[in-house]
N, C-alpha and C positions, 0 to 999 in steps of 0.2 A: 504494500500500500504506500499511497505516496501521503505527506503533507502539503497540502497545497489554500493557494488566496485566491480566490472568485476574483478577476481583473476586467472582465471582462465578456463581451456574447462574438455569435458567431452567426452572421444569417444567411442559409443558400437555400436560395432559393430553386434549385433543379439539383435535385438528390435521388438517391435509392427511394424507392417505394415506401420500405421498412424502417424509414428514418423520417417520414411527416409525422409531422409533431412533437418529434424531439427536439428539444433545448440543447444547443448548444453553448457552452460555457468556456472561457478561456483557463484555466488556472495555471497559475505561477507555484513554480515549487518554495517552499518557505522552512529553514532552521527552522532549531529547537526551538530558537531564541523568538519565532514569528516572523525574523529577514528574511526578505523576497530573495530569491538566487535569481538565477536569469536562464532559467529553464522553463521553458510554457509549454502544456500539453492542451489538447483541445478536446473536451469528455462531453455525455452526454448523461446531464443532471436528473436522475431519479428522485431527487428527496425534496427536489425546493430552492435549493442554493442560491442564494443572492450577492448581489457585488460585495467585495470586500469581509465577505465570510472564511473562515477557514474551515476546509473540508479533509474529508478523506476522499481521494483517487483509487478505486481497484484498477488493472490496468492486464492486457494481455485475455485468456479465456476466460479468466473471474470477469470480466467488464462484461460480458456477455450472463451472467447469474442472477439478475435483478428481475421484478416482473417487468420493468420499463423495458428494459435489452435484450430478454431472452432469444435466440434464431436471431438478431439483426447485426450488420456488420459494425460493432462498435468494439472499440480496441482500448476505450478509457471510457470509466463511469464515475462522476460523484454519486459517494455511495454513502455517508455521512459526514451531518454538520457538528463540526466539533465543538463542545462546551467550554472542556478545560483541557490541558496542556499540562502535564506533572512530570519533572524530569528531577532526580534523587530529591524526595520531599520538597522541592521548590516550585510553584507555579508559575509554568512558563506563558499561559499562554489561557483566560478566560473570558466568556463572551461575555 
C-alpha cells in the first residue's frame, strides 16, 4: 500500500467502457512525516477521497479487489481515508 495526498482529478472523457463513472484522483506519494515526494500515481477513488486528504493506495491486482474495480482495468485504487498517522508512539499524521 502506498501513503499518498489527494492533489488532484483526472477527466477523460473517451475511456474503457468499465471505467464510466469512475473518479479519477491524482495522488502524490507523502513520508511519514505527511511530505509530499514527487511521485504521483493516478487511482480510481472507491471510498470518497477528497483534495488534500490522505489516503491509502492498493496498487497492482489488489486495485482490482474493491466493489468499485472489481473485472475493470485499474492498476491503483484509493482504498482508505486515513485518520491518524502513529509512527513509534508519536502522531504523525491526524485528520
Amino acid at each position: 500500500m502506498i501513503l499518498g495526498k489527494v492533489t488532484g482529478t483526472v477527466v477523460a472523457t473517451q475511456k474503457d467502457e468499465k471505467l464510466i463513472g469512475s473518479k479519477l484522483m491524482i495522488v502524490q506519494d507523502v513520508d511519514l512525516n505527511g511530505e509530499v515526494e514527487r511521485k504521483y500515481t493516478v487511482a480510481v477513488d472507491a471510498v470518497g477521497a477528497g483534495i488534500g486528504e490522505i489516503v491509502l493506495v492498493a496498487t497492482g491486482s489488489s486495485a482490482r479487489q474493491t466493489q468499485v474495480t472489481s473485472n475493470k482495468p485499474v492498476d491503483a485504487v484509493i482504498m482508505a481515508i486515513v485518520d491518524t498517522v502513529e509512527v513509534g508512539g508519536q502522531v504523525q499524521y491526524h485528520k
